[in-house]
C-alpha positions in Angstrom: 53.6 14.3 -27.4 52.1 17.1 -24.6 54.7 19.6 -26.7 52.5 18.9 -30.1 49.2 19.4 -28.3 49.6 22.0 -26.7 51.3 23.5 -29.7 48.3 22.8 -31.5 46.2 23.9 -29.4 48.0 27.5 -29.6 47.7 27.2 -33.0 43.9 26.5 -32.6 43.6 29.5 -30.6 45.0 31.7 -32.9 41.6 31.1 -35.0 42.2 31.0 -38.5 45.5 32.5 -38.6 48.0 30.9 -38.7 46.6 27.4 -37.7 44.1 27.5 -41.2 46.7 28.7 -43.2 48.5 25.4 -42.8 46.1 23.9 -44.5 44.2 26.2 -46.6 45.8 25.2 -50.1 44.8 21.4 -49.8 41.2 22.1 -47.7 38.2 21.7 -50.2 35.9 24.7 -50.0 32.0 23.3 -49.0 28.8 24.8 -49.0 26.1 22.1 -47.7 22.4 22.1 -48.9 20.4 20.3 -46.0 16.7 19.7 -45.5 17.3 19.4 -42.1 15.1 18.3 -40.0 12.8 16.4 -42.6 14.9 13.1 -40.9 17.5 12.6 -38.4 19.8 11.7 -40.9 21.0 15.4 -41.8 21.4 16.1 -37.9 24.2 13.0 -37.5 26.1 14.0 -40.9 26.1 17.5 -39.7 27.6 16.2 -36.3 30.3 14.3 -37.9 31.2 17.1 -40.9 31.9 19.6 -37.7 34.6 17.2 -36.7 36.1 17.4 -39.9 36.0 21.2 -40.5 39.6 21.5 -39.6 40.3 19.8 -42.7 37.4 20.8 -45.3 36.3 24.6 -45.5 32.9 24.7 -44.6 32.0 28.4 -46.2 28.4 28.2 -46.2 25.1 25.7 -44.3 22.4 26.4 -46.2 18.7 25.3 -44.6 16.4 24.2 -48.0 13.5 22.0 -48.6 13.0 18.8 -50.3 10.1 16.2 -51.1 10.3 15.2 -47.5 9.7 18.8 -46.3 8.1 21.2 -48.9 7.2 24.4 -47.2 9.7 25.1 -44.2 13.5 25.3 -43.5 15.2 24.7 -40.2 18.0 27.0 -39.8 18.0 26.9 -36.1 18.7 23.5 -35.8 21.8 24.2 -37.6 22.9 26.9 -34.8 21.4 24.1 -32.7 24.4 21.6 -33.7 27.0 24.5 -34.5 26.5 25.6 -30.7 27.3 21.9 -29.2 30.3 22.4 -31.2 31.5 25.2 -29.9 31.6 23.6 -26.2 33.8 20.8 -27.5 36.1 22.9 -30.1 38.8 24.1 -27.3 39.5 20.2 -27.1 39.4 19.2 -30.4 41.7 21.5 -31.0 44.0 19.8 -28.8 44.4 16.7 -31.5 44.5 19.2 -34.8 45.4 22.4 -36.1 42.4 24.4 -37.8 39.2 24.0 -36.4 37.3 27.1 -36.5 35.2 28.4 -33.8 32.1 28.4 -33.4 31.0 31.9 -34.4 32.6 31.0 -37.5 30.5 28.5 -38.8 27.3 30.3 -37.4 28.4 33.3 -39.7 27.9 30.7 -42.6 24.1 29.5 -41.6 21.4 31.1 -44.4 18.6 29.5 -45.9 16.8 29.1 -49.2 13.5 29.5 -50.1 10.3 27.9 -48.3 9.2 26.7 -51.4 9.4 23.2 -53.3 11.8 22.4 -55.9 11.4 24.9 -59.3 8.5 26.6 -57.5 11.7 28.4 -55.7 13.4 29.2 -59.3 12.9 32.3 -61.6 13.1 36.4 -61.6 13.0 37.6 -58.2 13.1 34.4 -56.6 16.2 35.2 -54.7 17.2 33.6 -51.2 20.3 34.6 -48.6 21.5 30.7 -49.4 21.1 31.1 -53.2 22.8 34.8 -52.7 25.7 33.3 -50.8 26.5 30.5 -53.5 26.7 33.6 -55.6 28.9 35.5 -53.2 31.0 32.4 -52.8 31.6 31.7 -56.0 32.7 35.3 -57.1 35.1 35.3 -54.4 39.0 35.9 -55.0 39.8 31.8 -54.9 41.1 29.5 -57.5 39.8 26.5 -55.7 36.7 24.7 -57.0 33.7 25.2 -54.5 31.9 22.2 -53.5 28.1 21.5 -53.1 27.3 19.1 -50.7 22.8 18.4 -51.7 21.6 16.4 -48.6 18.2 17.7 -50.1 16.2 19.9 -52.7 18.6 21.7 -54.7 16.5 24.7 -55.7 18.7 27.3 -53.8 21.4 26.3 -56.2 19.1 26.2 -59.3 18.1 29.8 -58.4 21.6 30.8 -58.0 22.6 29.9 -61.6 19.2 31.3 -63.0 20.8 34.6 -61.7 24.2 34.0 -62.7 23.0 32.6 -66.3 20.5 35.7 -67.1 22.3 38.6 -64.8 26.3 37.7 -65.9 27.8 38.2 -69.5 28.6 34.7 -71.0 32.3 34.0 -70.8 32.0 35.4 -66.7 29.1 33.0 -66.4 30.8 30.4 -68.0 34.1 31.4 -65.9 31.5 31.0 -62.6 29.7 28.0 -63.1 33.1 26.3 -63.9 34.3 26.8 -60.6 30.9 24.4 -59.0 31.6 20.7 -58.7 28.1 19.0 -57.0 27.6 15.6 -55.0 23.7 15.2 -54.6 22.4 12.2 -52.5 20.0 11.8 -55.0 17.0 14.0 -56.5 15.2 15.2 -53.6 13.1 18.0 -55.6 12.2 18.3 -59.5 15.3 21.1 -59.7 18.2 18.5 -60.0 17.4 17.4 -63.5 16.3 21.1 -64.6 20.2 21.8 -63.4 21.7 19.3 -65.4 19.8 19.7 -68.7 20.4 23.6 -68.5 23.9 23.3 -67.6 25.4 20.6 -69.3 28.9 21.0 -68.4 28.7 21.5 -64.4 30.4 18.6 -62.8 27.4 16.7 -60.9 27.8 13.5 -59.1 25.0 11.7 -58.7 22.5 8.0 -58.9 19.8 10.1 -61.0 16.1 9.9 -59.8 14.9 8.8 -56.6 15.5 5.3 -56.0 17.2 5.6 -53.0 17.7 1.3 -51.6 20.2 1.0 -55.2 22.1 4.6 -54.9 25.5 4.4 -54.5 25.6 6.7 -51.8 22.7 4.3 -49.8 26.2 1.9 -48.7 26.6 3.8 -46.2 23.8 2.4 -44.0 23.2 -1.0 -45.8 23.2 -4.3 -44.0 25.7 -6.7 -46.1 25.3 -10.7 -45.8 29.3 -11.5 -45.4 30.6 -9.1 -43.9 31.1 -7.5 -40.5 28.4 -4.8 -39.9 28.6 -3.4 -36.5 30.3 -0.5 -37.1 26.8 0.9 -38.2 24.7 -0.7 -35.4 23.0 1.5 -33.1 24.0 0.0 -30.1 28.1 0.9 -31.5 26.6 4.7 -32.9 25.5 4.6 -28.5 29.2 3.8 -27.4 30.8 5.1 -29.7 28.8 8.6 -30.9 26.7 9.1 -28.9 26.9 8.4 -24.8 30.0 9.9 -22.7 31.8 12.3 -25.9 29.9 15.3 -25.0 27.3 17.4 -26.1 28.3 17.6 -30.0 28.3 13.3 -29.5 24.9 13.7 -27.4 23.7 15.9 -30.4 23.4 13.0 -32.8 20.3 11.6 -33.0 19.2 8.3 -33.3 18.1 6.7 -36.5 15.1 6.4 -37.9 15.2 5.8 -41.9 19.1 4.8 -42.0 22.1 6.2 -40.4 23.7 9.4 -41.9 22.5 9.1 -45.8 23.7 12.3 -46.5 27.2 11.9 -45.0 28.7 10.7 -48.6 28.4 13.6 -50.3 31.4 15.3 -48.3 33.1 11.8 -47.2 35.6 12.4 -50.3 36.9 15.4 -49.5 38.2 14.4 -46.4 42.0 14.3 -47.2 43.4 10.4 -46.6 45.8 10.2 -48.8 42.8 8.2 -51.0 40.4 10.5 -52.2 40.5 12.0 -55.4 37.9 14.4 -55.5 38.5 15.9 -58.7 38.3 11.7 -60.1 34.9 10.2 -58.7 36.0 7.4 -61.4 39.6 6.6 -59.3 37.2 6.0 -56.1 37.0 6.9 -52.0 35.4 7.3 -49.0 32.2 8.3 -51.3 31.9 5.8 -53.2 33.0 5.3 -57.3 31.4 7.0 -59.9 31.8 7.0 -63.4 31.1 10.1 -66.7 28.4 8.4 -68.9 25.0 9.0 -69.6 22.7 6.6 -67.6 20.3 4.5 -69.8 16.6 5.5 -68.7 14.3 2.8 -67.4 10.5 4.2 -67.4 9.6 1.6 -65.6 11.3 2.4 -62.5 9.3 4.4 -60.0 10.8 5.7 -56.9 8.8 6.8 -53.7 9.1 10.0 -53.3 6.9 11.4 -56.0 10.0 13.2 -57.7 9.6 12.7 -61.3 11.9 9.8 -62.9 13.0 11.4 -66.5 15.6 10.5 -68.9 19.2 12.3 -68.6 20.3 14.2 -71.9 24.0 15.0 -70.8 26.9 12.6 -69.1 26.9 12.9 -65.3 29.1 11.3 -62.8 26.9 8.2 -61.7 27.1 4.6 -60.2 30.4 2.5 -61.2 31.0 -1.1 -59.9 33.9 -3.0 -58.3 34.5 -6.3 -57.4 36.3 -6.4 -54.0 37.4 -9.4 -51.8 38.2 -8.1 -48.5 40.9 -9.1 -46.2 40.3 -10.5 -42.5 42.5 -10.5 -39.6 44.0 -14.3 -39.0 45.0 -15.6 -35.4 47.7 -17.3 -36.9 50.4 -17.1 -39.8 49.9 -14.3 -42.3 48.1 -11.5 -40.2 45.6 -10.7 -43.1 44.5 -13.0 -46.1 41.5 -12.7 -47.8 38.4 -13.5 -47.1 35.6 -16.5 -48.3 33.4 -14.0 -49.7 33.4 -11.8 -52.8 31.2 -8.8 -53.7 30.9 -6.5 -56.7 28.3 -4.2 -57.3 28.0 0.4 -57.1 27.5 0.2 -53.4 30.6 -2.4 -52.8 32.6 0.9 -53.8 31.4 3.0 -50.7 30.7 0.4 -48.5 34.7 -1.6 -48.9 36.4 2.1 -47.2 33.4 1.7 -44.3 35.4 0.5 -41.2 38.1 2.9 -42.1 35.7 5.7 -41.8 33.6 4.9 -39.2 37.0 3.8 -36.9 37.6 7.5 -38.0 34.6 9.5 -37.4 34.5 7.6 -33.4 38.3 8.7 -32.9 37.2 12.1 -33.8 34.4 12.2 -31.6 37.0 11.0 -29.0 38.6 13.6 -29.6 36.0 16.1 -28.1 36.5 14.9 -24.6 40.0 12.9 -24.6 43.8 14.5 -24.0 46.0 14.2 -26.5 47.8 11.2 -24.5 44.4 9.3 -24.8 43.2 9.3 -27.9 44.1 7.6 -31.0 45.4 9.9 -33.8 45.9 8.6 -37.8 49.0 7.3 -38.8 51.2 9.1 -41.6 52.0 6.9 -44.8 55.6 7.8 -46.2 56.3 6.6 -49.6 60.6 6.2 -50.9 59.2 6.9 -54.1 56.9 9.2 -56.3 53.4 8.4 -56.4 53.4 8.9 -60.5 55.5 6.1 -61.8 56.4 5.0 -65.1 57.0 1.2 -66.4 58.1 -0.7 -69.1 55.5 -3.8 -70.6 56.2 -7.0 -68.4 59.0 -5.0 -66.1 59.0 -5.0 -62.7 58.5 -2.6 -59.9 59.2 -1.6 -56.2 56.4 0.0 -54.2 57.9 0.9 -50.3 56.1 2.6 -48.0 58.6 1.7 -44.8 59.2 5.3 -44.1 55.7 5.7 -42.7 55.3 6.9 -39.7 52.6 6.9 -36.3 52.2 10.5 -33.9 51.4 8.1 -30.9 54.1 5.8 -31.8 51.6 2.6 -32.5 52.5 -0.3 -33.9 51.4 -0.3 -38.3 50.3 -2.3 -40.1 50.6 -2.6 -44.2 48.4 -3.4 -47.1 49.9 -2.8 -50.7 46.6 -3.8 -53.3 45.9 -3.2 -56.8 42.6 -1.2 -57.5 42.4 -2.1 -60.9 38.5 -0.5 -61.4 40.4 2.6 -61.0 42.7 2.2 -63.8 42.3 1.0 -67.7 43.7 -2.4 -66.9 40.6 -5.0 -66.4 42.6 -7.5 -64.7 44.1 -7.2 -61.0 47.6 -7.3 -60.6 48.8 -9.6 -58.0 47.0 -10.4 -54.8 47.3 -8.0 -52.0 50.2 -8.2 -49.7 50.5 -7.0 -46.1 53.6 -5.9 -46.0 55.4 -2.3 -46.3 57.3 -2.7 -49.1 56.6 -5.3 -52.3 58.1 -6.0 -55.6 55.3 -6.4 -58.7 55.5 -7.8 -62.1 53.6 -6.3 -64.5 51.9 -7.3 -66.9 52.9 -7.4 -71.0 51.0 -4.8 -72.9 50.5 -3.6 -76.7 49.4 0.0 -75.7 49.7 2.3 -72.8 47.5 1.3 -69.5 47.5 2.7 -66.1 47.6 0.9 -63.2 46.5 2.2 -59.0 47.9 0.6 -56.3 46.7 1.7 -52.5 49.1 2.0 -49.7 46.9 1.2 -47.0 48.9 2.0 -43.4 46.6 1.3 -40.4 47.6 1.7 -36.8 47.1 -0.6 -34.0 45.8 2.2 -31.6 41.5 2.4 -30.5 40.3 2.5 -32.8 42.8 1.2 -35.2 42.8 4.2 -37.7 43.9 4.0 -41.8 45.3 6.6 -43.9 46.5 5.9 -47.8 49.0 7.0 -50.4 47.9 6.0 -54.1 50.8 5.0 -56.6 49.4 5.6 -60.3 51.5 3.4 -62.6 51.7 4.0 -66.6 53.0 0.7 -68.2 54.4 1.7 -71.4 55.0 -1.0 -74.1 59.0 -1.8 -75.0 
């Protein structure tokens, strides 16, 4: 184990080649749009994206406004968060390949206008953030480019005004394919002005400004059932925020709800279980569905951004109905529970432990040796993860191979995710064990079927990575 980290951490070193090369196919590129500043809440997902920028290509932090904060951006507290970073980034890189220093990231920091919303849109309106989505996006790279809106969008709006009236058609066209958008809602009167003039940009989002029903909200809500600790501030203290250091004494306590913002990048975080090209197959951020949302006048939000009707299909709020599995203290080692839930937010909030065990091994990893921290395991599959069945056959799903870096003991959870797939009905209960045999069911056309390898590791904190079996049932 001291061999890998200090390989590693010579491959860290080496800045981004040859340690980010490694990864570079597989990395989604990011460029974050924050209102920092106008609540804590953008200062904590900042802190925990930086631990993850190893694995996600953060190639542009963009200051903007929002409803919250209409006439000022905050760069500096950006280089603020980068810079705490930077003293922990020599150790981090002693767990992971990849993570870029901090003069890196601080090349990235630009702003947008210090205007609100569409008031920040039109000729000669230009900004250095609404420049560098331009820049970005013209850049030599097959790759989609992320936007990550953790508030007003307008930097983004201005950037396709400027593409849409400076660009021929088919290179405009060619440009604006290449954006896929998570917003955490609309935090300025530019989000729907983006989807009604660009009908065919991927956009994830719950539309209008009612925040408490938002998919995304999961992150931070209190549910009756269920074990919520994980997002208590005195377990942020322990965990986050005393004794890992100055990014962990960084994060700032809470004040509306903890980290709002951090589902718009939890997805491309590769587990084995995001999809980020499929909102509708479902992840850390939550499941979202193509359709156009029915439009309720009656429903006001609080922010004063107005409520109107969506004329395209957008990805927005899908539902699951999930059962989770506890821990027993005797016999089977994981049944499931008492309660059920179904509901949009039950499809961010079910992956929650996993990713909260996740971001406070991280944020271990900023003060720990490699010997003393907890690393995630590796799921191994004997098979491919694109299978093909006949109607009412039977098949074998083994992940035995998988493997831990520390050498922890695993621990197995094969489960149907049937919201994911066109089949309605779930097939079979789970089953916590590495390998399983399934019948499935009869059908008169073809379905398709997911199934979630879950492998999780016995180390602190227990840490979970996935591999996802899609199944085609074909009739006989």
């Amino acid at each position: 184990m001291k061999q890998l980290a200090i390989l590693t951490f010579v491959l860290c070193l080496l800045t981004d080649y040859p340690a980010r090369a490694e990864t570079s196919q597989s990395n989604q590129r990011l460029i974050v749009l924050t209102d920092i500043e106008a609540d804590p809440d953008d200062t904590q997902s900042l802190v925990r994206l930086l631990l993850y920028s190893n694995s996600i290509d953060v190639e542009g932090l963009i200051a903007t406004t929002s409803v919250w904060q209409k006439t000022r951006v905050a760069p500096e507290s950006i280089r603020r968060v980068i810079g705490a970073y930077g003293e922990v980034q020599p150790n981090l890189c002693l767990h992971e390949a990849g993570y870029p220093d901090a003069d890196s990231l601080l090349a990235v920091v630009s702003e947008g206008p210090t205007v609100y919303g569409m008031k920040g849109v039109g000729e000669g309106k230009d900004s250095p953030g609404s420049e560098r989505i331009i820049e970005l996006l013209e850049k030599d790279d097959l790759r989609p480019l992320w936007i990550s809106v953790w508030g007003g969008v307008n930097t983004l709006a201005q950037a396709l005004h400027k593409i849409n009236t400076s660009k021929p058609k088919a290179e405009a066209r060619s440009l604006i394919s290449k954006l896929r958008v998570y917003a955490i809602s609309d935090q300025d009167d530019s989000g729907i002005w983006i989807r009604n003039n660009f009908p065919e940009l991927f956009y994830i989002v719950s539309p209008g400004d009612h925040y408490g029903s938002a998919t995304w909200s999961a992150i931070n809500t209190v549910v009756d059932g269920i074990d919520n600790h994980r997002i208590s501030n005195s377990w942020l203290a322990q965990r986050i925020q005393q004794g890992h250091g100055p990014l962990g004494a960084a994060y700032p306590d809470v004040t509306w709800g903890m980290e709002g913002d951090t589902p718009a990048f939890l997805s491309l975080i590769p587990n084995g279980l995001n999809a980020p090209e499929r909102p509708d197959w479902g992840g850390w951020g939550g499941r979202y569905e193509l359709e156009k949302p029915a439009f309720d006048a009656a429903r006001k939000g609080s922010s004063g951004v107005p409520h109107q009707p969506e004329t395209r299909e957008i990805w927005t709020d899908a539902s699951d109905n999930y059962t989770p599995f506890v821990a027993s203290e005797f016999g089977l080692a994981m049944q499931p529970g008492k309660d059920s839930f179904s509901g949009n937010k039950v499809t961010l909030w079910r992956w929650r432990n996993d990713f909260q065990n996740d971001f406070a091994a991280r944020m271990n990893w900023c003060i720990a040796t490699y010997e003393a921290a907890n690393h995630p395991p590796v799921p191994l599959l004997s098979h491919s993860d694109d299978l093909t069945v006949e109607s009412g056959g039977g098949l074998s799903l083994d992940g035995s191979g998988s493997v831990d870096p520390d050498g922890d003991s695993l621990s197995y959870q094969w489960f149907n995710y049937p919201e994911a797939g066109s089949l309605e009905d779930p097939i079979s209960p789970p089953r916590n064990r590495p390998s399983v045999w399934l019948k499935m069911p009869k059908v008169e056309e073809t379905e398709t079927a997911h199934f979630i390898l879950r492998v999780t590791d016995k180390g602190s904190p227990p840490l979970s990575r996935y591999k996802r079996v899609v199944v085609k049932i074909v009739p006989r």
